[in-house]
C-alpha positions in Angstrom: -1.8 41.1 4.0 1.7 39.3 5.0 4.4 40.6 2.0 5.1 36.7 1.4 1.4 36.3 0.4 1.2 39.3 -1.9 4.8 38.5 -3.4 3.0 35.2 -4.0 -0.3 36.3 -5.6 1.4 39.0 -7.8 3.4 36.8 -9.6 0.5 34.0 -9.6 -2.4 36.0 -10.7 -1.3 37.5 -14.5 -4.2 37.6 -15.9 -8.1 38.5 -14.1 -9.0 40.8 -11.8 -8.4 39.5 -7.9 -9.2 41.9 -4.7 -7.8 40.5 -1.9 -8.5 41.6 1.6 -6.4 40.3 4.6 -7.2 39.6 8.0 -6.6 43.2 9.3 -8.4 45.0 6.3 -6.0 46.0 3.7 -6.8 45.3 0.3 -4.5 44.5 -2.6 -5.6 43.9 -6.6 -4.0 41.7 -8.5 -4.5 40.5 -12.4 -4.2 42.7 -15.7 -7.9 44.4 -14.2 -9.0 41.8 -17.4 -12.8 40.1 -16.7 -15.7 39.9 -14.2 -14.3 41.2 -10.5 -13.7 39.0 -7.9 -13.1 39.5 -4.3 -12.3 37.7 -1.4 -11.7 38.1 2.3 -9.0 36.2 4.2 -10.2 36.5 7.9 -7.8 34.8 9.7 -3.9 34.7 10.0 -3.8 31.1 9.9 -5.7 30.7 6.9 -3.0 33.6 5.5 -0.7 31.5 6.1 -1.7 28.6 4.6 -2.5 30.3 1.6 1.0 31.7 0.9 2.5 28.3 1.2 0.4 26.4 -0.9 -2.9 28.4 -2.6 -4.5 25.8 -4.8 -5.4 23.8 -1.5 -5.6 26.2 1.4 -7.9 28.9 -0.8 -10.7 26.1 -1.0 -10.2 24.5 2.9 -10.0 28.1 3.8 -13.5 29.0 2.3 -15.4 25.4 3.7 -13.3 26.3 7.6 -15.3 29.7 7.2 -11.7 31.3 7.4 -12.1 32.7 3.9 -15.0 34.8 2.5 -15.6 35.3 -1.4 -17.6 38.9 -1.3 -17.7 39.2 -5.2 -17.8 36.6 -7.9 -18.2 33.6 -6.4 -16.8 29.8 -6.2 -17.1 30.0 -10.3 -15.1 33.5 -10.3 -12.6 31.9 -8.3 -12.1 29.0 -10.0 -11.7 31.3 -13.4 -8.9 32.8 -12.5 -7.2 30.0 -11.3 -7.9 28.2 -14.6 -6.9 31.1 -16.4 -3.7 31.3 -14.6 -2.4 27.5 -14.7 0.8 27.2 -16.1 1.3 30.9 -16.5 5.1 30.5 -15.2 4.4 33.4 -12.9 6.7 32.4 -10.0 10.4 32.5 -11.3 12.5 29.2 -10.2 14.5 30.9 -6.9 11.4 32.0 -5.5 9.9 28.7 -6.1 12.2 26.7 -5.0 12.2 28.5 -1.9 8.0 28.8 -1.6 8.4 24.9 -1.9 10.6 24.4 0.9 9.0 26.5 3.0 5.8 24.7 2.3 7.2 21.1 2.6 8.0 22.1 6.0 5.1 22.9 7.0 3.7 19.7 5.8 5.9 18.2 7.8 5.0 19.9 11.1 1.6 19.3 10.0 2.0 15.8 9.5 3.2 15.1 12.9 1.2 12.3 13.7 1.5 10.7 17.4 -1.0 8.7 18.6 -3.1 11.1 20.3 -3.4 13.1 17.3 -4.0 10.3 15.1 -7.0 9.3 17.2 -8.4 13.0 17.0 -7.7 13.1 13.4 -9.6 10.0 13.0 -12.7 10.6 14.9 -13.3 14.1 13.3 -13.8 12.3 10.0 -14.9 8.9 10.4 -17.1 9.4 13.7 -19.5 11.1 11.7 -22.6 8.5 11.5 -22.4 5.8 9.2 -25.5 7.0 7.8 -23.8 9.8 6.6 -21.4 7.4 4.5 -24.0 5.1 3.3 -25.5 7.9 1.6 -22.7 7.6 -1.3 -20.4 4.3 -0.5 -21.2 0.6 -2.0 -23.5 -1.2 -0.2 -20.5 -2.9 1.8 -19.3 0.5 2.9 -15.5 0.4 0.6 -14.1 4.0 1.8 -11.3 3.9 -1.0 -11.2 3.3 -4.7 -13.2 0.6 -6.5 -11.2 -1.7 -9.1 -13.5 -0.8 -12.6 -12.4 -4.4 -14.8 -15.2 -3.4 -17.5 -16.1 0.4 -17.7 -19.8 -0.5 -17.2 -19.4 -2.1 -13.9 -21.8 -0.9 -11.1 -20.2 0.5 -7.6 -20.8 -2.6 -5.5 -19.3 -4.6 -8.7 -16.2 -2.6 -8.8 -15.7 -2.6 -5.3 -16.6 -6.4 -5.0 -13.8 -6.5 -8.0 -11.2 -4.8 -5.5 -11.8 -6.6 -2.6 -10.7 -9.9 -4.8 -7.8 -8.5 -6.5 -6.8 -7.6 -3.1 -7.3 -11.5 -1.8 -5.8 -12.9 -4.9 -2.2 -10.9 -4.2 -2.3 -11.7 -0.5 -2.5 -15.7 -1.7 -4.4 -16.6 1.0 -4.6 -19.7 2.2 -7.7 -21.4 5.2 -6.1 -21.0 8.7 -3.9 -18.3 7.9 -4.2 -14.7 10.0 -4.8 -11.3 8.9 -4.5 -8.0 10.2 -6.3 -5.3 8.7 -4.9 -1.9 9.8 -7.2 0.3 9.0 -10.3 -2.2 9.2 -13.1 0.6 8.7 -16.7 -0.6 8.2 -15.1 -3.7 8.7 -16.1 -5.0 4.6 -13.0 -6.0 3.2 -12.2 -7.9 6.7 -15.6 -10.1 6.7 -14.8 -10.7 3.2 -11.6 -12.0 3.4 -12.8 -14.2 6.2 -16.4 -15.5 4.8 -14.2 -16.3 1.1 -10.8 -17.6 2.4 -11.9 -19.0 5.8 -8.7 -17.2 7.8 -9.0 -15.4 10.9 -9.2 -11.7 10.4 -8.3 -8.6 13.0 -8.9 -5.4 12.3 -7.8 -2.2 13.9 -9.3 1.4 13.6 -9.3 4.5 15.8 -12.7 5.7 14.8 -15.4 4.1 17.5 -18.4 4.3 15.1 -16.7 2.1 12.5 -15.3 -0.3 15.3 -18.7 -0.6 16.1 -20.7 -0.6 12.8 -18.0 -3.3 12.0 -18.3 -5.4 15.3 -22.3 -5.2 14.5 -21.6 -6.5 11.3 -19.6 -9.6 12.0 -22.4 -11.2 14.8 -24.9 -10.1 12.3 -22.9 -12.2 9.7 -22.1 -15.0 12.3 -18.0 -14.3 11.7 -17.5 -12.8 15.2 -15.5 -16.3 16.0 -13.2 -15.6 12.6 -13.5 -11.4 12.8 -12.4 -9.7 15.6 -12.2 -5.7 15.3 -10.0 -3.6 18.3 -10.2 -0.3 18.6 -6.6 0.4 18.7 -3.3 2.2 16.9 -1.7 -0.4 15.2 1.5 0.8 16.9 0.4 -1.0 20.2 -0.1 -4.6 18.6 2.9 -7.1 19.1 1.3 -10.6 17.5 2.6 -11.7 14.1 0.1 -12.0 11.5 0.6 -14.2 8.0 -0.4 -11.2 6.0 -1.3 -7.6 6.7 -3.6 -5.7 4.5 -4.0 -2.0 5.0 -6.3 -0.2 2.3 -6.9 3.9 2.2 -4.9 4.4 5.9 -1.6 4.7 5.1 -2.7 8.2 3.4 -3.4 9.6 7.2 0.1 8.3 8.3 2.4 11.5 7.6 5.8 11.6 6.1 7.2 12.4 9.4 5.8 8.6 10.3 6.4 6.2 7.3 9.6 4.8 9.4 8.1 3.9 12.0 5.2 2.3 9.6 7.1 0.0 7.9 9.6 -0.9 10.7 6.0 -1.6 12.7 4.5 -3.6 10.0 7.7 -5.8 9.8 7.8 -6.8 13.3 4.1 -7.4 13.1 4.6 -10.1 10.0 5.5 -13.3 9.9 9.4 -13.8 8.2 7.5 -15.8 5.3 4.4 -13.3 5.1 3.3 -11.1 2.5 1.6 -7.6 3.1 -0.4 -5.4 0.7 -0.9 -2.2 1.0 -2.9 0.1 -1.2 -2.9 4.0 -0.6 -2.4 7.2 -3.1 0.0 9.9 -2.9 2.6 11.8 -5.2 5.9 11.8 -5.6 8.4 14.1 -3.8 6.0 15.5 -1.3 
């Protein structure tokens, strides 16, 4: 086990009893011995590494990547002794201050995001079959968070709810053009088409949604008013009347909003209006 990583756990883990094993066998303990034991494995260096910069998320990526085994305890045993831990103050402010740097950093290099990484980034997740999605999306396929008016509202009403919230900020008006950068199943698209008769184009990097999407809009008879590329909105040069982008901007990177913003001007009209909806934290 790296020094950083054990310097890290020792002060994190107060209270529980942790075995750790590292990639090239040795074993540390950490806690006040206090509880059930647990004990995990971290086989790989990278993993290692991710860990010490930033536990809370690389422990569980770790464990689904196969890169982390839990040998005693459990996923429960784990999760304890993180609970049990929260807000313990174990890490003094220097050494925080520098863990966090060290870890924004590496989110950065992480988040380096040209367009041949984007596209592999995209098809690992979304190029899964639709089938797969349907299985726990609306019926129109919304991959990011549904807009709950009334706190009995069904999926497919909460989603329907977004979709015109989203339509009444853009102020449509018929004839006007919209690009959709990040189009997915192509829903929100067909939508704003169908309700607002504009012309819609939508751009995604994942070929099943392009052509779930595409499918969609003959089946519809909007392929006249819809047209989905399968394209990096950094290659488009047309100027749109609005620009809609919903759950993308989350896969754009620090390292990248620049060049996202400076894009999505060029690609809007000097009276336009552009909405766009992701989630994130401050000062990350």
């Amino acid at each position: 086990m790296n020094i950083l990583l054990k310097r890290v756990l020792d002060r994190l883990v107060r209270t529980g009893n942790l075995k750790v094993t590292g990639p090239k066998g040795s074993a540390v303990v950490f806690g006040d011995g206090s509880g059930e034991p647990v004990h995990m494995h971290i086989k790989t260096a990278h993993a290692e590494r991710a860990i010490t910069f930033d536990p809370m998320l690389a422990v569980p990526e770790a464990y689904m990547d196969g890169e982390l085994d839990i040998l005693e305890g459990g996923v429960l045993g784990v999760m304890r002794i993180a609970f049990q831990n929260m807000g313990s103050g174990g890490i003094d402010a220097t050494w925080s201050k520098a863990i966090e740097g060290l870890r924004h950093a590496f989110r950065r290099l992480q988040q380096i995001n040209t367009a041949s990484r984007s596209r592999r980034n995209v098809q690992r997740h979304y190029d899964l079959s639709g089938d797969l999605y349907r299985l726990f999306l609306d019926e129109d396929m919304q991959y990011s968070c549904a807009y709950f008016e009334q706190p009995d509202m069904t999926l497919d009403e909460a989603q329907a709810a977004k979709k015109r919230h989203i339509a009444a900020k853009l102020r449509l008006k018929a004839g006007q053009t919209v690009l959709d950068i990040g189009s997915g199943w192509g829903g929100l698209g067909l939508y704003l088409a169908k309700a607002f008769d504009v012309d819609v184009q939508g751009v995604t990097l994942s070929t099943e949604q392009h052509g779930v999407a595409t499918d969609r809009a003959h089946a519809q008879g909007l392929e006249s008013r819809v047209h989905f590329e399968l394209k990096d909105y950094r290659e488009l040069n047309e100027r749109f009347d609005r620009i809609v982008s919903v759950g993308m901007f989350e896969h754009v990177g620090v390292n990248h909003y620049r060049t996202f913003f400076d894009k999505s001007a060029t690609l809007l009209k000097p009276d336009g209006v552009m909405l766009l909806h992701t989630i994130g934290r401050s000062g990350v």
